[in-house]
C-alpha positions in Angstrom: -12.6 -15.7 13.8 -10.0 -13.1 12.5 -10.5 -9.3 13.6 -12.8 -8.1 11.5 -15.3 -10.5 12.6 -14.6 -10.2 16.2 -15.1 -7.0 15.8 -18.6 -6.5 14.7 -19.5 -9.2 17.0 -18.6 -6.9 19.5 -20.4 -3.6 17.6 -23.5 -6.0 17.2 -23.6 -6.8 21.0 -23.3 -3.0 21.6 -26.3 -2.7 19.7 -24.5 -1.0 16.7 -27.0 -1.0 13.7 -25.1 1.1 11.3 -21.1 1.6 10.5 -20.7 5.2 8.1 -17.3 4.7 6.4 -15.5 4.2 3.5 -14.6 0.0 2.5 -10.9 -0.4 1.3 -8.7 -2.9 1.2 -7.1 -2.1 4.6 -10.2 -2.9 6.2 -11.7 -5.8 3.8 -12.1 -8.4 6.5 -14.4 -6.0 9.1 -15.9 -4.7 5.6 -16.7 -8.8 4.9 -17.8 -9.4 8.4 -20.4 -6.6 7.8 -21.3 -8.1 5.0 -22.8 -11.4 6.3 -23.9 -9.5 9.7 -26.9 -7.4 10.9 -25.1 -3.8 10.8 -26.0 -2.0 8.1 -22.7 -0.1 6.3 -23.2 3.3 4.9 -20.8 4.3 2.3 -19.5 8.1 2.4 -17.2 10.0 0.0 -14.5 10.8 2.5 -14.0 10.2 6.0 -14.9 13.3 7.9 -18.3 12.9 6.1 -18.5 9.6 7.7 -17.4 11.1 11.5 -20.0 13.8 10.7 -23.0 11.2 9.8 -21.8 8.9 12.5 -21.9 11.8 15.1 -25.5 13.1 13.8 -26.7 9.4 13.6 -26.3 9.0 17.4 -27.2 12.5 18.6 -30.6 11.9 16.6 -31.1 8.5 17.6 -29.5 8.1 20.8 -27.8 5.2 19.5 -24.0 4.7 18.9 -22.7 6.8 15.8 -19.7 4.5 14.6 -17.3 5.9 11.7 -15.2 3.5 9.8 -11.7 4.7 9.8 -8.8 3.3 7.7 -5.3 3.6 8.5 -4.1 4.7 4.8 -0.8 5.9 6.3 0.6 3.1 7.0 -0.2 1.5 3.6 1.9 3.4 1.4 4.5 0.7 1.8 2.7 -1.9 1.4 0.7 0.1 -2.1 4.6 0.4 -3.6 4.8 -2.9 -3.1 1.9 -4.0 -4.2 1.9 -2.5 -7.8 5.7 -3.5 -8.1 7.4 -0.5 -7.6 11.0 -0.2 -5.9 11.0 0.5 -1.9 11.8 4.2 -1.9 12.2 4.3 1.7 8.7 6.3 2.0 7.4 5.4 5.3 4.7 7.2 6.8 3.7 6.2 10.5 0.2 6.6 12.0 -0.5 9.6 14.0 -1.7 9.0 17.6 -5.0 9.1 17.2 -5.7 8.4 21.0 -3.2 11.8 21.9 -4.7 13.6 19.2 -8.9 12.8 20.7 -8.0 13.8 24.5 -5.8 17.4 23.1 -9.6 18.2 21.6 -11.6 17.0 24.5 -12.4 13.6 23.4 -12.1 10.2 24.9 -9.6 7.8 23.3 -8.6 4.4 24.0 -6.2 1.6 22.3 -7.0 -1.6 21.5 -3.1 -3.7 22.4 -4.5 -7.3 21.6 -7.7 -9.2 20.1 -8.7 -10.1 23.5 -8.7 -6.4 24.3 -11.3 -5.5 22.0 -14.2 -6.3 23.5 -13.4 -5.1 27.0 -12.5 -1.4 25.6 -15.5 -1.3 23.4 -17.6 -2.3 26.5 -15.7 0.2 28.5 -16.6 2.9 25.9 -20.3 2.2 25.3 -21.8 3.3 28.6 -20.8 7.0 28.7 -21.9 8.1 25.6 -20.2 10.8 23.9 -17.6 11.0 21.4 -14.9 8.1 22.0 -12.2 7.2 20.0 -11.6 3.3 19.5 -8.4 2.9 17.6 -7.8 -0.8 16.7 -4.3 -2.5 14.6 -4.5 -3.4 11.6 -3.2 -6.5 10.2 -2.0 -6.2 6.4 -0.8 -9.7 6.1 -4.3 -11.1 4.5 -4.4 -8.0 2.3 -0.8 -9.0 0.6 -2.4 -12.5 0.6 -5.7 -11.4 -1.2 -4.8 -8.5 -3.1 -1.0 -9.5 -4.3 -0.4 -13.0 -4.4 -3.7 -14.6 -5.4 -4.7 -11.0 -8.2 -1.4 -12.2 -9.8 -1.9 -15.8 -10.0 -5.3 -14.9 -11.5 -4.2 -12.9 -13.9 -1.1 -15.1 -14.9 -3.6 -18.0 -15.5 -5.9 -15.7 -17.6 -2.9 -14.6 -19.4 -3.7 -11.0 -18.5 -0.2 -8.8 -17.0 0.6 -9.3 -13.2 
C-alpha cells in the first residue's frame, strides 16, 4: 500500500465522500487511489477555489470539506530535471504550512511517518473546524513514472525523449 492509498483509506474511514482539488503529477498516486475508491474527486481551476468549495461543502453539509493540496514548490527541481534542463541551483523549499494555519487561527498538524497518518487525521476529525493536515510527499515514483518509463516509450515509438 504506498501513501496515496493509505491515505484515502484513512479519508474513507473518516467518512470523506468528496476530495476538491487539482490532480498533478505530485499527487498521482492519492489521485489513483481515488480513482478505484468511494470518494468522489472534484476538479477545480486553482487551489483556493478548491479550499473555498471544500470549506462550503462541509459548512453546508456538516460533513468534512477536504481540499487537495500539491506541494508545486518543491517540484521545480525535479520539473528541470525532468524536461532535461541543466540544474540551475533553483531551489524553492515549502513554506510551513502548519506555522502559517495557527498565525491565522487555524489548527495545523504534520504528518512525520506513514504510520502517523491515520492517528493525526483521527485526531483532526472530531473537532470540526478548519484543520490543516500537511502530509510528505514522495517524488521518487513520479521520476519513475513520468521520466524513465515516458522516455522509454517514446524511444521505442521513435518519437524524441
Amino acid at each position: 500500500m504506498n501513501g496515496g492509498e493509505l491515505l484515502v483509506s484513512a479519508l474513507e474511514n473518516e467518512g470523506v465522500t468528496q476530495i476538491f482539488g487539482l490532480p498533478g503529477e505530485e499527487n498521482l498516486p492519492m489521485v489513483e487511489a481515488l480513482r478505484r475508491s468511494s470518494i468522489k474527486l472534484v476538479v477545480t481551476r486553482h487551489e483556493q477555489a478548491a479550499a473555498f468549495m471544500a470549506a462550503t461543502h462541509g459548512r453546508l453539509t456538516g460533513r468534512p470539506g477536504v481540499c487537495l493540496q500539491d506541494n508545486a514548490f518543491g517540484m521545480i527541481r525535479w520539473k528541470q530535471e525532468a524536461d532535461g534542463f541543466p540544474d540551475f541551483g533553483m531551489s524553492f523549499g515549502n513554506p510551513d504550512f502548519v506555522a502559517f494555519a495557527k498565525a491565522h487561527g487555524v489548527e495545523g498538524s504534520r504528518v512525520e511517518s506513514a504510520g502517523g497518518l491515520a492517528p493525526t487525521l483521527e485526531a483532526a476529525f472530531p473537532g470540526g473546524g478548519v484543520h490543516l493536515v500537511v502530509a510528505p510527499v514522495d517524488y521518487s515514483e513520479n521520476k519513475r513514472v513520468l521520466s524513465a518509463e515516458l522516455r522509454a516509450d517514446a524511444t521505442k515509438e521513435g518519437r524524441p525523449p
